[in-house]
N, C-alpha and C positions, 0 to 999 in steps of 0.2 A: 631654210638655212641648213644642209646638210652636213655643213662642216660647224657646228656652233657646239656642238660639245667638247669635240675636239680644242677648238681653239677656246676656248672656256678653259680647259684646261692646262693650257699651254699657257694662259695668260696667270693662273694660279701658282704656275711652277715659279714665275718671278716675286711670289708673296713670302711672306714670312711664315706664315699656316693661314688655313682652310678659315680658322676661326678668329683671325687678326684680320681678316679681309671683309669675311663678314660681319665682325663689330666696326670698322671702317664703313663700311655700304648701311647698316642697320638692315639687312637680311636677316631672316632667322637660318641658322647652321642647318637645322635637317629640310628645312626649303632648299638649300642652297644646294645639299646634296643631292638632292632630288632632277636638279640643272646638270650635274658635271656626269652621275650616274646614265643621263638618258630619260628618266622615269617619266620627268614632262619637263615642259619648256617654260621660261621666264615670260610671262607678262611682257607688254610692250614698252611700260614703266615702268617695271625691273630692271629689262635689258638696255636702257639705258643710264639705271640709276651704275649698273653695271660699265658702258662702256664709257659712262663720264668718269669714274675712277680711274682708268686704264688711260683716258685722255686718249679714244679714240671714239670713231662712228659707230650705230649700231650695225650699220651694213657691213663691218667691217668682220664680225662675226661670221660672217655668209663664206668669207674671201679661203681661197683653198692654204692648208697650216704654213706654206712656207711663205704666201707672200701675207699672213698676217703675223708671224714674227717679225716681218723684217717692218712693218707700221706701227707695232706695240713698239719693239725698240728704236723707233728711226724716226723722229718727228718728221711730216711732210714739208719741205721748204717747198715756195715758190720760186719760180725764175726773180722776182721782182726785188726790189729794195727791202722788203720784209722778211727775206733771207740773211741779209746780212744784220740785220739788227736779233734776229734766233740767235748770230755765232757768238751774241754777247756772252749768252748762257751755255753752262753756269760757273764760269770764271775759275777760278780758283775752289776745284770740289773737291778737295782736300780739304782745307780749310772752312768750305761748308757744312762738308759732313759731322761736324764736332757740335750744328746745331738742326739735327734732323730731331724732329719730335714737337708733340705739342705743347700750345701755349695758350695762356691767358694773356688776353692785349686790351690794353687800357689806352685812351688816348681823348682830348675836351673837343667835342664839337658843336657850331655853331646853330646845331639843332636845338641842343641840349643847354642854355647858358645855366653854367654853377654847376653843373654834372659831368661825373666823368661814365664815359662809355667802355663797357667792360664787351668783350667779345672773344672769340676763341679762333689760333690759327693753328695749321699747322704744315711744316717742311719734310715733304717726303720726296723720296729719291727715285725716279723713277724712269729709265731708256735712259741713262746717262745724264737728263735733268733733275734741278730741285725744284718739282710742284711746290706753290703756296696754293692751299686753298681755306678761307675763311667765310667763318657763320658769323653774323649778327641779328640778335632778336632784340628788337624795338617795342615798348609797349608804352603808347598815352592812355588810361586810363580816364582821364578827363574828357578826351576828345575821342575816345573809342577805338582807336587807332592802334594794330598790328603790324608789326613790321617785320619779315624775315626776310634775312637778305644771303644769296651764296655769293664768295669771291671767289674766281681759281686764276692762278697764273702763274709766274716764274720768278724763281729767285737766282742770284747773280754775288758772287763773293769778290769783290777786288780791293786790294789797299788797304785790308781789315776794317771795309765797310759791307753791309751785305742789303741788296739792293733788292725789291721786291716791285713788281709791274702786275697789277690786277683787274679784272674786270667784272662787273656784276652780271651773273647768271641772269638770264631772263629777257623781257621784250623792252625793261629801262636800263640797257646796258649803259654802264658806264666805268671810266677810267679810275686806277687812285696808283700813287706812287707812294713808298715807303723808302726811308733809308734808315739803318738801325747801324749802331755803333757796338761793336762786343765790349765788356769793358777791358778785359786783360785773360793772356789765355789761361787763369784758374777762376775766372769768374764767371761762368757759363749761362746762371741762372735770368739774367737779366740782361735785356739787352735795348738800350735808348736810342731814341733817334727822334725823326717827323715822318710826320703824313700829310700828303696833299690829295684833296678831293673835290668831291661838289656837292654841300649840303643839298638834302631833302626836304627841309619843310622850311629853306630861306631862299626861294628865287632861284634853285639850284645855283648859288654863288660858288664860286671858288674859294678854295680856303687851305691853309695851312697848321698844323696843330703840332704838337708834341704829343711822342705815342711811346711804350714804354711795354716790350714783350717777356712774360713771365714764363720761360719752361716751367711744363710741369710733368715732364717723362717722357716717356714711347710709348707706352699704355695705361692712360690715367679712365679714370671712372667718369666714360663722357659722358654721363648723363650728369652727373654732378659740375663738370666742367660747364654743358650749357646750361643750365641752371643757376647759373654764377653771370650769364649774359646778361645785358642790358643797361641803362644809365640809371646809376649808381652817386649820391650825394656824395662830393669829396671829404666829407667827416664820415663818413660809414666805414666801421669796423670790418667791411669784407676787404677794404683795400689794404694790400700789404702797407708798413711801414715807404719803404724804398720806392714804390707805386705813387704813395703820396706827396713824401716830399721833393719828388721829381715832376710831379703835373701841377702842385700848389703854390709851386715859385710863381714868384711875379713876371719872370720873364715867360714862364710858358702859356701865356694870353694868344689865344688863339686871331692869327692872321688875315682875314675875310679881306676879298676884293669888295668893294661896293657896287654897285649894280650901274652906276655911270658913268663907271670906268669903262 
């Protein structure tokens, strides 16, 4: 790749610093300087933990600096139908941008009955889009069971609702929709809505839940955020106030298709 430092670097200059990118990626900083310098080259699972941030290909690094500007900034549409549902995004980004940063996301699923699932998202801006990309770490203990999961996909602001389309990283890709409600524009920190997905450890069912997302900044102590992940008893003193008594109503009983539907 002849052109990879260069454009490494050009894809830096859209960051906020050297060292908000690399806490982002989890790279160590004098690694990373070691890549934009020349010194050596990124690993092949580097350079992608790399161009999945930037929400491009690694070959794309190879591409000479001005037609990889115009891919870092330009999402690629297709001729097909798939193009016109991109123009959705991201609706109103004025009004999105007042919830860029990350979160704690709380919401009951049918994996889990009587627990609520605590996980971490966050809205960043990126070629004119707002990236959603979210972690969830799953642990049974009982049954020895690990679970990490990555979401990435697009967020959408219309009508003072903000609309999120995701899909899981990996070879059990799958879909989840989100719709969150701001409450009012001085109330920033929380933001209500649902989620629809496909449990994992019930028949992969379809399901609907109440989901409930907590800013907690632009640069929180992500270790401590994921650390905070996982399903979480709905009496447990790590859930806020406002967290609780918006997933403990009786109305927010989680929706499940049944399997002979």
């Amino acid at each position: 790749m002849p052109h990879l430092v260069e454009n490494l670097k050009i894809a830096c200059a859209t960051q906020r610093s050297i060292s908000h990118l690399c806490r982002a990626i989890d790279i160590n900083r004098q690694q990373f300087n070691r890549y934009i310098n020349g010194q050596t080259r990124p690993s092949a699972h580097n350079l992608a933990r790399i161009a999945n941030y930037f929400d491009v290909d690694t070959a794309d690094f190879g591409l000479a600096p001005k037609q990889f500007r115009e891919r870092l900034h330009k999402p690629v549409l297709g001729s097909n139908g798939g193009s016109e549902l991109l123009k959705a995004f991201p609706g109103n980004l004025i009004a999105l941008r007042r919830h860029i940063g990350y979160f704690q996301t709380y919401y009951r699923s049918p994996s889990w009955p009587g627990m609520i699932v605590c996980s971490c998202s966050r809205l960043i801006e990126q070629g004119g889009l707002v990236q959603a990309k979210s972690m969830e770490r799953l642990r049974d203990l009982g049954s020895g069971i690990q679970q990490f999961s990555k979401y990435l996909g697009l967020a959408a602001f219309y009508r003072n609702r903000i609309f999120i389309t995701q899909r899981v990283v990996g070879p059990n890709a799958m879909m989840s929709q989100t719709i969150l409600l701001p409450f009012d524009e001085y109330q920033r920190v929380y933001l209500r809505g649902t989620t629809m997905g496909i449990s994992w450890r019930r028949e992969n069912l379809p399901y609907a839940s109440r989901m409930i997302w907590r800013h907690v900044g632009t640069e929180p102590d992500l270790r401590e955020l994921l650390a905070r992940c996982g399903p979480v008893p709905l009496s447990s003193r790590q859930l806020p106030p406002t967290v609780r008594s918006f997933l403990e109503d009786p109305a927010a009983e989680v929706y499940e298709v049944p399997a002979e539907y």
